[in-house]
C-alpha positions as CSV (number, residue, x, y, z in Angstrom):
1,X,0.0,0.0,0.0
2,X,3.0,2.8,0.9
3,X,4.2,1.6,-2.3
4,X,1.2,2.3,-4.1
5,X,0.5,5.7,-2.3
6,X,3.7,6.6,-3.4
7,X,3.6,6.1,-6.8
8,X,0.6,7.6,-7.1
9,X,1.8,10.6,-5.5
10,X,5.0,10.6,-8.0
11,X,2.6,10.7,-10.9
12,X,0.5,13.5,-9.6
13,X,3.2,15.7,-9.3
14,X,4.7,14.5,-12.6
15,X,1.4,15.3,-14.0
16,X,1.3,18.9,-12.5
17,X,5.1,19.5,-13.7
18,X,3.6,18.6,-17.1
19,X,0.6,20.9,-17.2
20,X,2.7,23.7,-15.9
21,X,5.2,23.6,-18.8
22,X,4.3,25.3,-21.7
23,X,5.2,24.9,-25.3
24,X,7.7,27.2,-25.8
25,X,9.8,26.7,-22.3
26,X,12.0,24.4,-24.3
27,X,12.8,26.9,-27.3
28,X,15.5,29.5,-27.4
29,X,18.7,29.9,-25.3
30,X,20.3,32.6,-23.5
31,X,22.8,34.9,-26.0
32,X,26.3,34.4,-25.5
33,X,28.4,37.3,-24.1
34,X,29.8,37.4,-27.8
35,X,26.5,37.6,-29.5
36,X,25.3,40.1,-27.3
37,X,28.3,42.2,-28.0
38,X,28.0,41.8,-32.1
39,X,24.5,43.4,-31.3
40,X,25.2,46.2,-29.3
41,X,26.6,48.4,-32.0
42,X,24.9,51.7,-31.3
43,X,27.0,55.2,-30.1
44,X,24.9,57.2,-27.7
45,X,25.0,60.9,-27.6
46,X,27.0,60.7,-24.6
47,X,29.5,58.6,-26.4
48,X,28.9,55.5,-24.7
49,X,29.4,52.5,-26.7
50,X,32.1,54.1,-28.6
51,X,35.3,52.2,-29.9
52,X,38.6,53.4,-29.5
53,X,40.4,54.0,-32.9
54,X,40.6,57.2,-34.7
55,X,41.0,58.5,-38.2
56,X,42.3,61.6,-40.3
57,X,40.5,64.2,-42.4
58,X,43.2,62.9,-45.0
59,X,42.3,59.5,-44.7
60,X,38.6,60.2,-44.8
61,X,38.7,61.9,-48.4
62,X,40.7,58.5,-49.3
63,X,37.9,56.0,-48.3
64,X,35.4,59.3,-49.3
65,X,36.1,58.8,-52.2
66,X,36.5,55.2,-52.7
67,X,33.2,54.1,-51.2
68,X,31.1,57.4,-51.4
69,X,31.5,59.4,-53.4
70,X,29.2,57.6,-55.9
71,X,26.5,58.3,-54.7
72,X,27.1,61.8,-52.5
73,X,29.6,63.9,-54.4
74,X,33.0,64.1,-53.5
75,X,31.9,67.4,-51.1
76,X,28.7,65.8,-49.6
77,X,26.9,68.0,-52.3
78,X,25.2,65.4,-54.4
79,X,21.4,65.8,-54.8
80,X,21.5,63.0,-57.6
81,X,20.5,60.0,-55.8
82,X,20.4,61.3,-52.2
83,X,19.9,64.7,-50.7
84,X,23.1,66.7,-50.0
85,X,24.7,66.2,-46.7
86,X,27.0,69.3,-46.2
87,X,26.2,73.2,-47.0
88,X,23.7,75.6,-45.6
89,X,25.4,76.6,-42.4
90,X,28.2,79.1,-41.2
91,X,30.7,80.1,-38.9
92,X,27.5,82.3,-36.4
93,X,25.8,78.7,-36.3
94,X,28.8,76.6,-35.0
95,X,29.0,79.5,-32.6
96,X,25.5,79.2,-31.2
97,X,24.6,75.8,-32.0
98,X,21.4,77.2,-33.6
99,X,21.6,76.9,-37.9
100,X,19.8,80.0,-39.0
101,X,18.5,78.5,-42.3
102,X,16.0,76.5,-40.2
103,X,14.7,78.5,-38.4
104,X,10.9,79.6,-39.8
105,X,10.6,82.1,-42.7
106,X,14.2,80.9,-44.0
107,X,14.0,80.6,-47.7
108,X,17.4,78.6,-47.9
109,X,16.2,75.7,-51.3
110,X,17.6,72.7,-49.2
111,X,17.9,70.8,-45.7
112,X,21.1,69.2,-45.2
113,X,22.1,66.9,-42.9
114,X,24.7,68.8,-41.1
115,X,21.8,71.5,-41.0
116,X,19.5,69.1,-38.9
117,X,21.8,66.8,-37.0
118,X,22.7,67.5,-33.4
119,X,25.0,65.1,-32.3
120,X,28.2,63.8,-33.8
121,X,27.7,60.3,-32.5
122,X,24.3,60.2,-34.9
123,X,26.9,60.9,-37.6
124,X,29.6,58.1,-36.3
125,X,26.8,55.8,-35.4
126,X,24.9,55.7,-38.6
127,X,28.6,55.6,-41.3
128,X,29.1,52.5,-38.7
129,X,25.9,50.7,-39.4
130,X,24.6,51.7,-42.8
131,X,27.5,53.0,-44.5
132,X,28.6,52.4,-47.4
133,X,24.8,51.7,-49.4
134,X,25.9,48.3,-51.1
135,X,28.1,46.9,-48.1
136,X,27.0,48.3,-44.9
137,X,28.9,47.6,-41.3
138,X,32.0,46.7,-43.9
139,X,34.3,49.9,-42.7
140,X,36.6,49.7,-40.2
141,X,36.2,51.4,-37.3
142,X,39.4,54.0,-37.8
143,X,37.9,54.0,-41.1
144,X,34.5,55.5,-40.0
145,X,36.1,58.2,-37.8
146,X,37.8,58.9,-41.1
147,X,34.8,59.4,-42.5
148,X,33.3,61.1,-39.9
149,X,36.4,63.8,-39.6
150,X,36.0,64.6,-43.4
151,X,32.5,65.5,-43.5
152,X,33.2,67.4,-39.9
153,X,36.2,69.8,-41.5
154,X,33.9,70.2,-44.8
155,X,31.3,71.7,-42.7
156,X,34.4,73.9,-41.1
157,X,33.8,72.2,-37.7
158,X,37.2,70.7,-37.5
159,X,40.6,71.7,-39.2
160,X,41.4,70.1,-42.5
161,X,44.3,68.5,-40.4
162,X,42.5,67.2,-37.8
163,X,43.2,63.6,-36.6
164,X,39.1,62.4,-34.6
165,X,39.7,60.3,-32.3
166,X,37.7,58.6,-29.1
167,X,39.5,60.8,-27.0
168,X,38.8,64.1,-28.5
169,X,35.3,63.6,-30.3
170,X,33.2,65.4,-27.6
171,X,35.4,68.7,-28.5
172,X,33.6,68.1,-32.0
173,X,30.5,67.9,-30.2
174,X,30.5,71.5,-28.9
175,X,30.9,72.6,-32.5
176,X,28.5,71.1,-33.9
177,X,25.9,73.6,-35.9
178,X,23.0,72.8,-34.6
179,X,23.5,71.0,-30.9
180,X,20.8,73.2,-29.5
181,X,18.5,72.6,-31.8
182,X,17.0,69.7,-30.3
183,X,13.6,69.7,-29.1
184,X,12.1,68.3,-25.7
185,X,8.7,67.2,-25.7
186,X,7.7,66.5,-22.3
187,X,4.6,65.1,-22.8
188,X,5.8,62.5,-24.1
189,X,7.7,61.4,-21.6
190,X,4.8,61.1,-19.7
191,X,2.4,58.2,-19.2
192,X,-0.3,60.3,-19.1
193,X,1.2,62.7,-20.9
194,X,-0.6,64.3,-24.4
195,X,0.4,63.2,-27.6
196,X,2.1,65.3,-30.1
197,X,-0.8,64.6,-32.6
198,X,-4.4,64.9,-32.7
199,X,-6.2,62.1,-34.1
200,X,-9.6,60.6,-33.3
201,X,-9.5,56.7,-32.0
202,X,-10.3,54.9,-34.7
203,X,-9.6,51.0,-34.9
204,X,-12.1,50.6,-38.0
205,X,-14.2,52.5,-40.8
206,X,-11.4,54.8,-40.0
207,X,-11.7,58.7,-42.0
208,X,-9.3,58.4,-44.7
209,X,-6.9,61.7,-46.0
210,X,-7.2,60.7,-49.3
211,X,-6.0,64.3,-50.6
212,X,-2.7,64.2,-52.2
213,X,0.0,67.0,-50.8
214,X,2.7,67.1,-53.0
215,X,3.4,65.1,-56.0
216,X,6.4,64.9,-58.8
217,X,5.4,66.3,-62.1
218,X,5.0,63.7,-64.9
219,X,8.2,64.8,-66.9
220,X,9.9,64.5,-63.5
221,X,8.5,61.1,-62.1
222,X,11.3,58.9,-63.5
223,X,14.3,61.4,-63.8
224,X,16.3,59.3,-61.3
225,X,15.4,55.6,-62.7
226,X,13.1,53.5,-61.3
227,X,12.8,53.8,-57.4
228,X,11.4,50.8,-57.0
229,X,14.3,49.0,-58.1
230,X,16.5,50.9,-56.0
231,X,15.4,49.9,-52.4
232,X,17.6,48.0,-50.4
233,X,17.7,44.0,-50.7
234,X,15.8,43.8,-46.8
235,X,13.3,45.7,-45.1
236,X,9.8,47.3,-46.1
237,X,9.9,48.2,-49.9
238,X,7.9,51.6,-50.5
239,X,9.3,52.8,-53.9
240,X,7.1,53.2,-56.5
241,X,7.0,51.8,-60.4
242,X,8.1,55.3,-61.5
243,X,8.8,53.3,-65.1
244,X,4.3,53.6,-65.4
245,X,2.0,56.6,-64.8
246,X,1.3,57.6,-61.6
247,X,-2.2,55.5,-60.2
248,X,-5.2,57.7,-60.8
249,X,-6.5,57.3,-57.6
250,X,-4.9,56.7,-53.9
251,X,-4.2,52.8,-54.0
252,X,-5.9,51.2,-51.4
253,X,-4.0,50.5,-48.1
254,X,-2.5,47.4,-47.2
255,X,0.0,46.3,-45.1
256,X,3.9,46.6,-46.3
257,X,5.1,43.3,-46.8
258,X,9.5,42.7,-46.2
259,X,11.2,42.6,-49.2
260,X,12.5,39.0,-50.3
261,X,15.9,38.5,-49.1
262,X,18.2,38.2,-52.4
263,X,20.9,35.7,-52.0
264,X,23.8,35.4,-55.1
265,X,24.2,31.8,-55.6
266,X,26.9,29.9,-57.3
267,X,25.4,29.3,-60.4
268,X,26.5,33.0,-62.0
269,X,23.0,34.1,-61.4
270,X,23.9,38.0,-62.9
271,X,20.3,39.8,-62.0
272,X,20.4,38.0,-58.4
273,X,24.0,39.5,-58.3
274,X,23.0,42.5,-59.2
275,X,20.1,43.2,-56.5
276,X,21.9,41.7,-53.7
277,X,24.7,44.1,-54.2
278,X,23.0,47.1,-54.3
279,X,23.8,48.1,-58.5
280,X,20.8,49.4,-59.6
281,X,20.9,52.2,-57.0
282,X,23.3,53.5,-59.3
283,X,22.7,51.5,-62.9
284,X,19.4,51.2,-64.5
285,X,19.1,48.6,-67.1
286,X,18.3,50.9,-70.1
287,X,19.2,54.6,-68.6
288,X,21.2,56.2,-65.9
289,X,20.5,56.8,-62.8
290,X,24.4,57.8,-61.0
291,X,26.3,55.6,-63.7
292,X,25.0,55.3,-66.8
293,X,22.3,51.9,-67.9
294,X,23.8,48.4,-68.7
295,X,22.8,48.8,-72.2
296,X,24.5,52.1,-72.7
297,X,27.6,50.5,-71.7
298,X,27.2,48.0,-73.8
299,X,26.6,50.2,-76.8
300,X,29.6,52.1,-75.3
301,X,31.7,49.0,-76.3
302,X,30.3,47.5,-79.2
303,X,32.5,45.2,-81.1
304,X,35.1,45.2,-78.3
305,X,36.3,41.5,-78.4
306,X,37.8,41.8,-74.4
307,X,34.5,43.1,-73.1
308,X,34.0,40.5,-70.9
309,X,37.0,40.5,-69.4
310,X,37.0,44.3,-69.4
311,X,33.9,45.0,-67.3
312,X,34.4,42.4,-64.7
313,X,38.0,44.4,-64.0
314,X,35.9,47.2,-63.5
315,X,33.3,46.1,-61.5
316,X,35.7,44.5,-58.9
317,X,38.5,47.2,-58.9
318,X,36.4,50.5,-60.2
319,X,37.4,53.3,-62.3
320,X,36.7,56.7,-63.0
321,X,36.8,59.2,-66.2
322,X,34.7,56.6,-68.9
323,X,31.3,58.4,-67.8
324,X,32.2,61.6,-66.6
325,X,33.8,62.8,-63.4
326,X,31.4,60.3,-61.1
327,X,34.1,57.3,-60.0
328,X,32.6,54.0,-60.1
329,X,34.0,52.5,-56.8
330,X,35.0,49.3,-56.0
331,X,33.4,46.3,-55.3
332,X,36.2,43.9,-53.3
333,X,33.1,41.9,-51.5
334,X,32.5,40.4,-55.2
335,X,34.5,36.7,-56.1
336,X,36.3,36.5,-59.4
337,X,33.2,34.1,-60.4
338,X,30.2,36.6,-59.9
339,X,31.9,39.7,-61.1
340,X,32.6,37.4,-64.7
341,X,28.9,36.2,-64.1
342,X,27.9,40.3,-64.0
343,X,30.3,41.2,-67.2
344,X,28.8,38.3,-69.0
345,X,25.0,39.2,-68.8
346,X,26.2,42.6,-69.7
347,X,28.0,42.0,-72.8
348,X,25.8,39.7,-74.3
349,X,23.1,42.5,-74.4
350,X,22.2,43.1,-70.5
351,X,18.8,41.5,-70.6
């Protein structure tokens, strides 16, 4: 009978262990110290989280305009594919730390970054992460206060000899042109605190703002290619066909679905190669967007009989001066195979 009572009791609180478990106790596992510290990447204003390293205005131009160049101008003046990043502010603003041109009533055409951007670790934080467009976090880290300290001494806020460094990036900091021009909203800080926007509850049936604000005009809509082949391989695609007429009417809303991850395989897949590294941000197929299209180039080169061999140089070492002033930068994450595979597609007709 003890015997029995005890087994009973055994499989009771077996039973109970059971119930209590649920179906995802068993997945997962605790991150690694190592993991944890490949994630946490990001440079507060405050600089903490910062590597030490440091880089030179001199070096900066170098990897400038290597890597980017292409796509900002070799001052951070381009407006081709992105907005310029330097210009609009002055000597009285790094004084103040208030840029004039945005404050209201200003009638200065454009908002550049160094206009808008407070902190110098947004700047170091973002090269580190993003930068450059086809092969983000790929810059080392005394590359990136290179970087950094060359668009810093073209907006004047460093000497053109200056070396940036861990140790001396907060001086930057209190030159910076517009580090008071940061907003606190205190509200929303708050838990009961009032939202900076005023919007009626609505969960469904909801009002829709179906008046358009500002729009591109026809002649305009694809003077930069088509944007909706120039979106990054991952994350939400919101570019529009600018290659067809603009819809007639708002398109109906629906949720933004991720963006297939493109993965080059080994077979010499060219137009697989081409989105996952980013080339028709700056190559359409049939016009020019920063370089010019693939069919241009091969019309360029008609008849060559080393045009194979030719391109794929190019594509994996770069070159400048065939196009115009615009370099065409390097592209060392490429293998000998799928750089071939890319010069292949292109010069038997790039379709």
């Amino acid at each position: 009978m003890k015997k029995l009572i005890v087994l009973a009791t055994a499989a009771l609180i077996g039973n109970l262990a059971l119930a209590q478990t649920k179906p995802w106790d068993h997945l997962g596992r605790d991150a690694t110290p190592a993991e944890v510290k490949a994630w946490d990447i990001d440079v507060r204003p405050d600089f903490k989280g910062l590597p030490k390293g440091s880089g030179s205005v001199a070096q900066g131009e170098e990897v400038w305009e290597a890597k980017c160049a292409s796509c900002h101008g070799s001052f951070g003046e381009s407006n081709e594919v992105f907005t310029p990043i330097i210009g609009g502010t002055t000597q009285a603003d790094i004084e103040r730390g208030r840029v004039k041109n945005l404050e209201q009533g200003s009638t200065f055409p454009q908002k550049t970054t160094i206009m808008k951007v407070a902190t110098v670790s947004t700047l170091w934080d973002y090269i580190n992460r993003a930068m450059p467009w086809n092969a983000p976090k790929t810059l080392k880290t005394d590359e990136v206060y290179a970087v950094t300290a060359y668009l810093l001494s073209l907006a004047e806020v460093v000497p053109a000899d200056h070396v940036l460094s861990d140790k001396n990036i907060a001086d930057a900091q209190k030159r910076m042109p517009n580090r008071n021009g940061m907003v606190f909203h205190e509200p929303l800080w708050k838990v009961s605190g009032k939202g900076d926007v005023n919007n009626a509850a609505c969960m469904k049936n909801c009002p829709v703002d179906e008046k358009i604000h500002s729009s591109l005009p026809d002649f305009a809509r694809d003077a930069h290619g088509n944007i909706q082949e120039q979106n990054r391989v991952i994350g939400p695609v919101r570019g529009a066909n600018t290659t067809q007429p603009p819809p007639a009417s708002m398109p109906a809303r629906t949720a933004v679905a991720p963006a297939p991850v493109v993965v080059a395989n080994a077979t010499g897949d060219a137009k697989g190669l081409l989105a996952a590294n980013a080339c028709t941000a700056c190559h359409g197929v049939t016009n020019k967007i920063v370089g010019p299209g693939f069919n241009e180039v091969v019309a360029k080169h008609k008849g060559r009989a080393d045009l194979q061999a030719y391109l794929a140089n190019k594509i994996k070492n770069g070159g400048s001066g065939v196009y115009g002033a615009i370099p065409m930068p390097p592209q060392p994450q490429l293998s000998d195979a799928d750089s071939q595979a890319i010069a292949k597609w292109i010069a038997s007709g790039a379709k």
